[in-house]
C-alpha positions in Angstrom: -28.1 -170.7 0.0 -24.5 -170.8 1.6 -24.4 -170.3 5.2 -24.2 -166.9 6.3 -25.1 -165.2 2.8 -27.2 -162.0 3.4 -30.7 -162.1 2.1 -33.4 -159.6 3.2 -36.3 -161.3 5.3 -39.9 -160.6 3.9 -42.2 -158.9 6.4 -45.3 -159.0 7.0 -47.4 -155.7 7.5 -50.3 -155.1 9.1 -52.0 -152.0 10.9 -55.5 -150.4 11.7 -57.0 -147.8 10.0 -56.5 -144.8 12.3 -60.0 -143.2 11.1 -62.2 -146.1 10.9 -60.2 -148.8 12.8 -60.4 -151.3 9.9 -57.2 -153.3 8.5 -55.1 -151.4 6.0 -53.5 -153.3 3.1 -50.9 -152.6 0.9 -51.6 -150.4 -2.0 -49.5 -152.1 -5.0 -46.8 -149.7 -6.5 -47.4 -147.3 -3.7 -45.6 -147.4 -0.8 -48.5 -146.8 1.2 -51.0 -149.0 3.1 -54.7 -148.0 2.0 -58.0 -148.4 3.8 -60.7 -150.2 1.8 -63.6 -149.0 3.6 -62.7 -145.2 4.2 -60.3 -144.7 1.3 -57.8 -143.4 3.7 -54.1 -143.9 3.4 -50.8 -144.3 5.3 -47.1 -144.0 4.3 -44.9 -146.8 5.1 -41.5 -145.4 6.5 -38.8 -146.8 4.4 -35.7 -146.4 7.1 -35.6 -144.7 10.9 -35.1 -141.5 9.2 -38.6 -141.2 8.7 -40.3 -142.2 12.1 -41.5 -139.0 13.4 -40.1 -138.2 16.8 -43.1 -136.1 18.4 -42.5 -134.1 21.3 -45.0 -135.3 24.3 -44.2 -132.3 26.2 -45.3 -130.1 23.9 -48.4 -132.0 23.3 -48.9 -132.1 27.1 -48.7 -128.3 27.7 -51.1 -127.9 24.7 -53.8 -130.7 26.1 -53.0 -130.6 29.9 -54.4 -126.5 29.4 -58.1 -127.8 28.7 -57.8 -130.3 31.2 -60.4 -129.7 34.1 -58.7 -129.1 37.6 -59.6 -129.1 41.0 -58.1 -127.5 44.3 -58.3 -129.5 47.0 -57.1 -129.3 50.9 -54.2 -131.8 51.3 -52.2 -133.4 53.7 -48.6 -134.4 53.5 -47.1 -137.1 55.6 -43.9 -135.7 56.7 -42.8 -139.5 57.5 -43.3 -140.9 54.0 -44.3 -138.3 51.8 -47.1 -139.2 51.0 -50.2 -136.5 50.4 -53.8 -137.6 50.8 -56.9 -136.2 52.2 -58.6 -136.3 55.8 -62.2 -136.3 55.9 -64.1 -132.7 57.0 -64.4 -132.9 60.3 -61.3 -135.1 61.6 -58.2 -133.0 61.6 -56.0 -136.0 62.9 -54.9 -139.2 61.9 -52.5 -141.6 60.8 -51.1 -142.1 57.1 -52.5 -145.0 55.9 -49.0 -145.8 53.6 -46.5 -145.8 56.8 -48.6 -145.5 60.3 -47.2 -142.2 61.1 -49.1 -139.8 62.9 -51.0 -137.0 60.8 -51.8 -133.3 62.2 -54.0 -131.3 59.7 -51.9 -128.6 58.3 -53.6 -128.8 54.7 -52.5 -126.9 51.7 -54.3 -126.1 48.7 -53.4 -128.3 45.1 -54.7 -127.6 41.8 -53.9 -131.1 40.0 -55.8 -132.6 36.7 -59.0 -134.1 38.0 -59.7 -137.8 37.9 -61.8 -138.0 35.0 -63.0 -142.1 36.3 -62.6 -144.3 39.3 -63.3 -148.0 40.3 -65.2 -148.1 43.3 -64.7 -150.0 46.0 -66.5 -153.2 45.9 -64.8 -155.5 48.6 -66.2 -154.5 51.9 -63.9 -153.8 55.1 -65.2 -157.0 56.6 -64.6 -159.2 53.6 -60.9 -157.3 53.4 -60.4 -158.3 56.6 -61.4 -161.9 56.2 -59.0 -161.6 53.0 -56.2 -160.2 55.2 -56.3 -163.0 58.3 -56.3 -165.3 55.3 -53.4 -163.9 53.8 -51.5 -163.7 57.3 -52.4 -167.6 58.3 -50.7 -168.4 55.0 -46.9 -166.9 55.5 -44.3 -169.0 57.1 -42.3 -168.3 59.7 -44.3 -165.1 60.6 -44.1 -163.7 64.0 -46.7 -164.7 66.1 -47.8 -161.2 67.5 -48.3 -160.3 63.5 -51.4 -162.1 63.5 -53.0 -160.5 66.8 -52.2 -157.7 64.6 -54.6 -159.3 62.5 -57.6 -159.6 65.0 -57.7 -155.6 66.0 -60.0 -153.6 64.8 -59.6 -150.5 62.8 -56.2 -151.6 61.0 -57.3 -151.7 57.7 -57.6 -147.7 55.7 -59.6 -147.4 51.9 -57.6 -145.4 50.1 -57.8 -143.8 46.4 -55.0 -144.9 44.6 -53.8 -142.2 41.5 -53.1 -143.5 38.1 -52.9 -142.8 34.6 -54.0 -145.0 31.5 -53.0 -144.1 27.7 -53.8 -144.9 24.4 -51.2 -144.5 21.0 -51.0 -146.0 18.0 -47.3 -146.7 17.3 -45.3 -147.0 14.3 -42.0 -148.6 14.8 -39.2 -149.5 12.3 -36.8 -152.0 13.2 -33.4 -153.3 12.0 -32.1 -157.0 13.3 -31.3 -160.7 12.0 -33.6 -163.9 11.6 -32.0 -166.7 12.8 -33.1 -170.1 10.6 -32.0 -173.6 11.9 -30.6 -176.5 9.8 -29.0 -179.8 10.9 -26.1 -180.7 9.7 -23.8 -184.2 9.7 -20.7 -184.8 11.9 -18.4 -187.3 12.7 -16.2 -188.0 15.9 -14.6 -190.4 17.3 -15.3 -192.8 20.4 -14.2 -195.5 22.3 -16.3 -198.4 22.6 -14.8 -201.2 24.4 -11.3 -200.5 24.3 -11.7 -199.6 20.5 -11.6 -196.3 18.6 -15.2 -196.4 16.5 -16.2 -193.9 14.2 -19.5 -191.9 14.3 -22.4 -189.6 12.5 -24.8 -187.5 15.0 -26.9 -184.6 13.9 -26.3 -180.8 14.9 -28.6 -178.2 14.9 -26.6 -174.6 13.4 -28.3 -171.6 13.0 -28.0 -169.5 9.7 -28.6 -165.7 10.6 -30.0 -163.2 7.5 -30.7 -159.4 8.5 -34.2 -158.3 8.9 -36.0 -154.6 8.5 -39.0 -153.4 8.4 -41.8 -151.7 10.1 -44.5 -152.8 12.4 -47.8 -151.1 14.0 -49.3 -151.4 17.4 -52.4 -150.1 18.9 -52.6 -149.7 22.4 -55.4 -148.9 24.8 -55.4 -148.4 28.9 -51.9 -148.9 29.1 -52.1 -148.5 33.3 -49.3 -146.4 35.7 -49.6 -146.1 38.5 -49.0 -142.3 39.6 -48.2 -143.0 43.6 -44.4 -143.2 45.0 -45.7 -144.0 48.7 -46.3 -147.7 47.6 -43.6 -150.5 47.4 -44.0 -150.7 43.7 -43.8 -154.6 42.8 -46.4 -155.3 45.4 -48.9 -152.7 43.5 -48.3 -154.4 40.4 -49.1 -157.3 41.8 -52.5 -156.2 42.9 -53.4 -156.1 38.7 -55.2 -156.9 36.7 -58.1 -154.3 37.6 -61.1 -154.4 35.3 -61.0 -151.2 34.0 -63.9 -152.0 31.8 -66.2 -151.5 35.3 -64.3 -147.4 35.2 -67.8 -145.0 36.3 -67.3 -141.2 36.0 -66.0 -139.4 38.5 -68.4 -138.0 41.5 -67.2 -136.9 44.9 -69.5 -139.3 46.6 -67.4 -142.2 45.5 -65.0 -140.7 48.0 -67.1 -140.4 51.0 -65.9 -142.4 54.1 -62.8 -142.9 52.2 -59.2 -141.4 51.9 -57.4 -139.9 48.2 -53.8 -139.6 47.3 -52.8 -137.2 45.2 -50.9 -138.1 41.9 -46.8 -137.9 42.8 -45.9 -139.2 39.0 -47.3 -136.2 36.4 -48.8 -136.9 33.5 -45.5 -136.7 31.2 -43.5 -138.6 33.6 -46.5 -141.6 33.7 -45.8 -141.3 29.7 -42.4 -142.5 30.2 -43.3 -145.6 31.8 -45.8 -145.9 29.3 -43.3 -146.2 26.5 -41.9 -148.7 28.5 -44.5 -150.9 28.8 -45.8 -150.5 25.1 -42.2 -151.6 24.2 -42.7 -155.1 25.3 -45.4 -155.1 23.5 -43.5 -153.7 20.4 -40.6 -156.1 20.5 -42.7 -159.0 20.8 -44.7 -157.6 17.4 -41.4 -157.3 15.5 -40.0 -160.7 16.6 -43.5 -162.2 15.1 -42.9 -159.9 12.0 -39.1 -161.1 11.5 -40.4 -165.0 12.0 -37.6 -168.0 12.1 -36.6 -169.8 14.9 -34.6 -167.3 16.5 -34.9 -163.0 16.5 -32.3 -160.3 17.1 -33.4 -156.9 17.5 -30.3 -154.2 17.0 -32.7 -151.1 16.6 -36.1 -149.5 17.3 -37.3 -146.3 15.9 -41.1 -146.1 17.0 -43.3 -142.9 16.2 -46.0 -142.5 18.7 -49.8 -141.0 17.8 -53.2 -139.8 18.3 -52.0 -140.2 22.5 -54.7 -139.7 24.6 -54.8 -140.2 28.2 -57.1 -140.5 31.4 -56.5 -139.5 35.1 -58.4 -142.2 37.2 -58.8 -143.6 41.2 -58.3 -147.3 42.2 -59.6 -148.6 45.4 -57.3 -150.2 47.9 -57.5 -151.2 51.4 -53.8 -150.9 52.8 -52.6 -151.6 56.0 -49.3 -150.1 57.4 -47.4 -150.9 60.3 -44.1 -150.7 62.4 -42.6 -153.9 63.4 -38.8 -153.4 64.9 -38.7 -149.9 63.8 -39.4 -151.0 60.2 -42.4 -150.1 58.4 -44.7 -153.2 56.5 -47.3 -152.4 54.2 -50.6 -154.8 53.3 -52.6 -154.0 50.1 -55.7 -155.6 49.2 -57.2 -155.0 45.7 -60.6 -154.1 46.8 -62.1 -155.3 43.5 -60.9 -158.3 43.7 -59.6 -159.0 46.9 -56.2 -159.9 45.8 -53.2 -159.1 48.8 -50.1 -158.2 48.3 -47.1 -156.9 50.8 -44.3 -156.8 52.2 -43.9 -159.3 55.8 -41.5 -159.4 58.6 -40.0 -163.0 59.3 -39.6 -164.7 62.5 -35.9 -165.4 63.1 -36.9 -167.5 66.1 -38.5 -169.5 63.8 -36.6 -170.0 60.9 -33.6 -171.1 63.5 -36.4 -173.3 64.6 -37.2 -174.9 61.6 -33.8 -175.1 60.8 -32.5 -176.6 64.0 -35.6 -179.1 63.7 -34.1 -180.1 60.1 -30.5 -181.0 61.7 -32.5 -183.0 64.0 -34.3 -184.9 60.8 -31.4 -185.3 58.9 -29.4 -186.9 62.1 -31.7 -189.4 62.7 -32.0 -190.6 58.9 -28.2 -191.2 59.0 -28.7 -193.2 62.6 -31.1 -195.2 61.5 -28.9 -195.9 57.9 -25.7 -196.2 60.4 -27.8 -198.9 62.7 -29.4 -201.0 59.0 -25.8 -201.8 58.4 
């Protein structure tokens, strides 16, 4: 084939049966795949025109109305925004996300209960440990940070909101496969005052446009529904082992604080679609094949959606250091700490200084061999 001469890419198709979960295959002179074990039967969308865009929010007001809700007392942190819980009989505190000072001035919330929670499974003492561990470990940390360390009482369990999703997705794609080839080529060098002739090998790539559709199935896709954490830090505390997910009681709560969910369910959706993407892209840049993948389009149809409101445990600590506020977490499944840290500038002059020093005394002691 001549070098840049169009030729469709085949694709490769493959998708589970969305009654019975088994493979479909293609039905021959159809253009639909068929399940062998159920008999059932799905269209293949031949261009973008035909993936379905459905509208979520419509769904939502249609599923969120049989969702089972609960009214609760809540507090809001007037510091951070945050809105959590106090337990019965204390009707003061401090917000467990920024330090601040709460006064009990609850007001009622009729949210989508949690439908499942993790429960807390690192104790406070074995958090702690995990936490002076954590602190002896940074560099150039202030030294009254780790005192901080050694009092009592810093460290707050706290239900962390989040949603999880499930969709099977149907996604057709336009792009290019990029095959490459070696080719001969000649140039000239100078060898030894003398102009020599050459052959090396160079790798070209020949690029052919690629279509087609590709199907994903996704399950627990996790958001997080809290804005009062510092979001890369939260992500860092996964994975969680969902698996281990128990139905929800209100005794899982006792002795322990609840924030309320700040992203809604339709909002949590969004980021959903943004993390199934990845996933997407990566399935159509294994469908296209070759050595290299561009992707100019994605149409994806999103289905059977279904979704579940659940609690993760966290111990967090939160404190002020120079008028700025540093947050700990601890995954208390795993023990896993994440968080933000101040920085000692004393110290990093220190170290700094002490490197000047170093680097003196290795050029000294070079000046002095000669």
């Amino acid at each position: 084939m001549e070098d840049g001469a169009a030729e469709p890419v085949p694709v490769k198709r493959q998708f589970p049966c969305g009654q019975c979960g088994a493979k479909l295959d293609y039905a021959p002179g159809t253009v639909s795949l068929k399940c062998a074990y159920c008999g059932s039967s799905t269209s293949i969308p031949q261009s973008e025109d035909q993936i379905e865009e459905l509208d979520f929010r419509e769904y939502l007001s249609r599923v969120a109305g049989e969702q089972e809700v609960q009214e609760h007392q809540r507090v809001n942190c007037d510091s951070c925004g945050a809105e959590t819980t106090l337990p019965p009989e204390v009707n003061a505190g401090a917000c467990p996300f920024c330090g601040a000072n709460l006064v009990l001035a609850p007001h009622p919330s009729r949210l989508i209960k949690p439908k499942a929670l993790l429960p807390f499974k690192i104790t406070l003492q074995q958090a702690s440990a995990d936490f002076r561990r954590w602190l002896a470990g940074l560099w150039f940390a202030p030294g009254d940070l780790k005192k901080y360390a050694r009092a009592e009482g810093r460290l707050n369990g706290v239900y962390i909101p989040s949603w999880t999703y499930d969709s099977d997705t149907t996604s057709f794609y336009r792009g290019a496969r990029g095959d490459d080839y070696w080719v001969s080529e000649t140039y000239t060098a100078t060898e030894n005052g003398r102009t020599v002739t050459r052959t090396r090998q160079v790798r070209k790539t020949r690029w052919r446009p690629a279509s087609g559709t590709v199907w994903n199935r996704f399950d627990d896709v996790l958001v997080l529904a809290s804005r009062s954490l510092p979001q890369v830090y939260a992500e860092r505390l996964e994975p969680w082992d969902l698996a281990n997910l128990v139905p929800y009681a209100d005794d899982f709560l006792s002795g322990f604080r609840a924030e309320s969910y700040q992203v809604d369910l339709a909002g949590g959706f969004e980021r959903a679609r943004e993390i199934m993407d990845e996933g997407i892209r990566a399935s159509i840049r294994n469908d296209i094949g070759g050595d290299h993948q561009r992707i100019d389009s994605v149409k994806t149809q999103y289905d059977h959606i279904t979704f579940k409101h659940i609690l993760l445990p966290v111990w967090m600590s939160a404190f002020r250091y120079r008028e700025k506020i540093f947050r700990i977490l601890i995954n208390a499944r795993t023990g896993e700490v994440q968080g933000e840290r101040p920085y000692s500038a004393w110290k990093i002059a220190g170290a700094g200084l002490a490197a000047l020093v170093v680097i003196g005394l290795l050029i000294a002691l070079g000046i002095l061999r000669r």
